[in-house]
LOPADREN-292237 format. One line per 3 residues: number of its first residue (from 0); their letters; for each residue x, y, z of N, C-alpha, C, CB. Coordinates in nm, 3 decimals, decimal comma. Glycine has a CB too. Example, Ala and Ser with C-alpha at 12.3 -4.5 7.8 and 13.67 -1.06 7.14 Angstrom:
# LOPADREN-292237
0	AS	1,319:-0,569:0,780:1,230:-0,450:0,780:1,320:-0,330:0,780:1,131:-0,447:0,905  1,285:-0,225:0,708:1,367:-0,106:0,714:1,290:0,003:0,787:1,408:-0,060:0,572
END
This chain:
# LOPADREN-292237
0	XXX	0,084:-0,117:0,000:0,000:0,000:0,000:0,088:0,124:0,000:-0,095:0,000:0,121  0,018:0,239:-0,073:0,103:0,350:-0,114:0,109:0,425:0,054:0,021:0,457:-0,261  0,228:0,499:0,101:0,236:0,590:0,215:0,221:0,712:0,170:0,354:0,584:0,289
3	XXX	0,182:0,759:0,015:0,168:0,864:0,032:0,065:0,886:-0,093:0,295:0,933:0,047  -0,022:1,034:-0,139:-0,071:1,002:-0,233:-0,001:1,029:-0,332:-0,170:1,036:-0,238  -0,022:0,955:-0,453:0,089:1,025:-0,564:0,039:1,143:-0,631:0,130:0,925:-0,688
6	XXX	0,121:1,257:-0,678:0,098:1,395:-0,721:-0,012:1,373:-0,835:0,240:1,473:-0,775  -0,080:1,481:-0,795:-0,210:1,485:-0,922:-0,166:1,500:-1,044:-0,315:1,605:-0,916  -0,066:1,630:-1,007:-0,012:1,717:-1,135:0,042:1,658:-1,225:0,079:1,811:-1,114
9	XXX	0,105:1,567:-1,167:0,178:1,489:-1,312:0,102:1,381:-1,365:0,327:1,416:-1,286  -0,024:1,326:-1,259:-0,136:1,220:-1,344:-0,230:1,332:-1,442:-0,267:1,116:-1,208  -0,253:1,452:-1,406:-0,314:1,521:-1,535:-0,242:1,568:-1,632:-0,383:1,622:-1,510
12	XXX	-0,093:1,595:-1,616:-0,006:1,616:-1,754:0,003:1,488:-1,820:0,151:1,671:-1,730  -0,005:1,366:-1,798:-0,007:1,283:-1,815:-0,098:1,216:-1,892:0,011:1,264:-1,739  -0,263:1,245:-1,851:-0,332:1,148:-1,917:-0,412:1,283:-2,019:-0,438:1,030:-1,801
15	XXX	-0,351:1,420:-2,003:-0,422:1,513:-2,083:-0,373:1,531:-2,212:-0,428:1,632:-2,025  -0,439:1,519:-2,326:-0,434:1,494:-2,449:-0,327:1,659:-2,508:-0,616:1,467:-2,507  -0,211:1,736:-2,547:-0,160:1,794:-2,560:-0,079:1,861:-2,426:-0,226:1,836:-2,631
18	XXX	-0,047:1,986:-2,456:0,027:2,051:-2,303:-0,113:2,136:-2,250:0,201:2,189:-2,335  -0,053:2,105:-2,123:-0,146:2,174:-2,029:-0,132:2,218:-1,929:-0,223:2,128:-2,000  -0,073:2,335:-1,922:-0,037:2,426:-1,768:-0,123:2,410:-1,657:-0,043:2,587:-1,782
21	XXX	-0,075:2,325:-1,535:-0,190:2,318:-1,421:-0,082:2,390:-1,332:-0,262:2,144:-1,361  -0,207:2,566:-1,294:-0,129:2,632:-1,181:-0,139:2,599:-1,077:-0,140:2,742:-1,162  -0,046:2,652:-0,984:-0,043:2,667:-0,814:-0,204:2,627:-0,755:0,001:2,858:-0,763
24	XXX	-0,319:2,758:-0,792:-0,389:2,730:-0,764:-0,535:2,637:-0,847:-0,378:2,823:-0,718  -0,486:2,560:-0,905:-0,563:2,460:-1,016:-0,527:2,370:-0,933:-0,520:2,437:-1,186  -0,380:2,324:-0,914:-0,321:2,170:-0,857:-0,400:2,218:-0,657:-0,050:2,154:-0,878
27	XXX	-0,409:2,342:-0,648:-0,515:2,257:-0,469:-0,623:2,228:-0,477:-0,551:2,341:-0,330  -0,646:2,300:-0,564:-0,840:2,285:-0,607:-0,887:2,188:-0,659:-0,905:2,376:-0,708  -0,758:2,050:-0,726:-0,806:1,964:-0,733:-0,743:1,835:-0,675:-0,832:1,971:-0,836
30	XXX	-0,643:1,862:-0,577:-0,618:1,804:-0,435:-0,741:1,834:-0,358:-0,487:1,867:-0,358  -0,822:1,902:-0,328:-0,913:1,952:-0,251:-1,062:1,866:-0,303:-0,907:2,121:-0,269  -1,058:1,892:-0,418:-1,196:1,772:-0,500:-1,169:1,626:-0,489:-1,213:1,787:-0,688
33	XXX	-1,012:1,624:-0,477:-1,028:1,458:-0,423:-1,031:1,411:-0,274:-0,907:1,376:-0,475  -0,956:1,495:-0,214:-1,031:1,487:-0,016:-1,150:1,491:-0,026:-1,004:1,621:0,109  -1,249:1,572:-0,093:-1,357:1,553:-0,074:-1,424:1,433:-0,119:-1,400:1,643:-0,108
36	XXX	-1,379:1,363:-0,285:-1,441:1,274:-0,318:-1,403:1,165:-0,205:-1,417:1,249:-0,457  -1,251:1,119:-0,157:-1,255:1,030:-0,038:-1,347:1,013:0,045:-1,177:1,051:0,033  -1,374:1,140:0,104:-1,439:1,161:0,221:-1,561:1,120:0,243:-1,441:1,269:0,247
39	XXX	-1,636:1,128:0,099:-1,755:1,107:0,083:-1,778:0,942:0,058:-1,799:1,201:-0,024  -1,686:0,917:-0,005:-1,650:0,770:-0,018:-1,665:0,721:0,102:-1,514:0,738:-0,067  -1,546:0,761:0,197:-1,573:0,678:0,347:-1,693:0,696:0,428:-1,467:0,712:0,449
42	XXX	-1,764:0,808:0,424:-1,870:0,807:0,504:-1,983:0,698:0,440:-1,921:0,957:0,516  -1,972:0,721:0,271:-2,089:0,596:0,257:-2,055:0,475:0,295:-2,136:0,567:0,120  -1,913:0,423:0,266:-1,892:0,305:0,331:-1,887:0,276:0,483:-1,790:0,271:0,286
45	XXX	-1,907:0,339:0,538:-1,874:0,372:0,685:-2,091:0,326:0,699:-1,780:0,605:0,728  -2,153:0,369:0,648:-2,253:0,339:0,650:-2,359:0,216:0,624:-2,257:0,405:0,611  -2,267:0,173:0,465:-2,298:0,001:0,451:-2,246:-0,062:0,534:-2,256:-0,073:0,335
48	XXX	-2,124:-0,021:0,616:-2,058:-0,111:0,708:-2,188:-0,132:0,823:-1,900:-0,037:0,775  -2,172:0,007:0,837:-2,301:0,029:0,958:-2,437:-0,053:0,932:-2,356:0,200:0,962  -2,479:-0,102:0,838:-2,564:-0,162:0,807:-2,529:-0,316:0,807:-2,603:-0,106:0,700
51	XXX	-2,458:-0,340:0,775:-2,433:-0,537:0,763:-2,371:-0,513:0,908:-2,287:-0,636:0,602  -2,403:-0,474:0,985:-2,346:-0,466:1,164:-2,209:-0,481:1,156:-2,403:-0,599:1,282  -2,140:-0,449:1,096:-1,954:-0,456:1,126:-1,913:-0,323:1,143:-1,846:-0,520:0,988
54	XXX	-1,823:-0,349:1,249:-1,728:-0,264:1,303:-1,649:-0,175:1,248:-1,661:-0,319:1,355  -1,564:-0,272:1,091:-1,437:-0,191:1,063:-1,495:-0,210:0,889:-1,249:-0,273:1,128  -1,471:-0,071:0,810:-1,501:-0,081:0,694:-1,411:-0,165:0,562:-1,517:0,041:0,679
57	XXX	-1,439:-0,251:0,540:-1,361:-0,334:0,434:-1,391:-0,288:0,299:-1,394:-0,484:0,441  -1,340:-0,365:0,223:-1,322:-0,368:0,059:-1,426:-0,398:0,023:-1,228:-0,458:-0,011  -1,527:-0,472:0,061:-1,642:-0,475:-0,005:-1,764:-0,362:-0,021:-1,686:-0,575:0,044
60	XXX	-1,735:-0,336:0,141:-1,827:-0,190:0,130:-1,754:-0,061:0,022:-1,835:-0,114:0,312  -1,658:-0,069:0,042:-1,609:0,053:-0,018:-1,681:0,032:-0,239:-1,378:0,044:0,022  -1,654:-0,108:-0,252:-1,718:-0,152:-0,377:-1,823:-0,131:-0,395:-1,717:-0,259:-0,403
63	XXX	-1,895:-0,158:-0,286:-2,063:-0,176:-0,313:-2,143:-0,050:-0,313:-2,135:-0,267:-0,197  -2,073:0,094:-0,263:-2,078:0,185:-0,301:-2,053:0,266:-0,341:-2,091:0,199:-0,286  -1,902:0,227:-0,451:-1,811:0,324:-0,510:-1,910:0,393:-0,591:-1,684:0,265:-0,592
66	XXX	-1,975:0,308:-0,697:-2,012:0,301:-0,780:-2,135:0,448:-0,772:-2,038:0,157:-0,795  -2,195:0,451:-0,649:-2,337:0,536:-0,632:-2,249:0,680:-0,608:-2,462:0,477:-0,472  -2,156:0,666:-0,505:-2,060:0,793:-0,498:-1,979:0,851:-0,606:-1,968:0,772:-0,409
69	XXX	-1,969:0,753:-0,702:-1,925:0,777:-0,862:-2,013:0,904:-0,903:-1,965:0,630:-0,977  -2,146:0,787:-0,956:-2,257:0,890:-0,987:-2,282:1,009:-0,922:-2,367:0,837:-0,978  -2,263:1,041:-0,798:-2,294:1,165:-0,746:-2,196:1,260:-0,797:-2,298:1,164:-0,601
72	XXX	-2,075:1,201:-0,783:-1,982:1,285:-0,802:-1,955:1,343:-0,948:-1,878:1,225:-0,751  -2,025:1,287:-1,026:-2,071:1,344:-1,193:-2,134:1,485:-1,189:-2,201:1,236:-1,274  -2,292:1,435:-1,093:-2,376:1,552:-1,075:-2,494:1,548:-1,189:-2,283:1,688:-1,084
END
């Protein structure tokens, strides 16, 4: 498992089709959209957990509602 997250900036120079300047304040704003997408992630899973009565959130919950937190996160 990774100890750290890996840099955004170079996964969007990366998978973006020509050059593409991501500034100072572009690269927090979308460090900041992915804490949030996490976050939202763990609370739903934190919730299916809460529902099948377990304690600690596993891999399955996090699956069984990636998918709905996906969709939200479209809009």
């Amino acid at each position: 498992m990774m100890k750290k997250a890996p840099k955004l900036k170079n996964t969007i120079r990366a998978k973006a089709k020509g050059n593409v300047n991501v500034g100072p304040a572009s690269e927090a704003m979308i460090e900041l959209l992915t804490v949030l997408f996490l976050n939202s992630l763990a609370e739903e899973a934190r919730a299916k957990a809460f529902e099948e009565k377990s304690v600690t959130i596993r891999a399955q919950h996090v699956k069984a509602v990636s998918k709905t937190v996906l969709k939200k996160a479209r809009g």
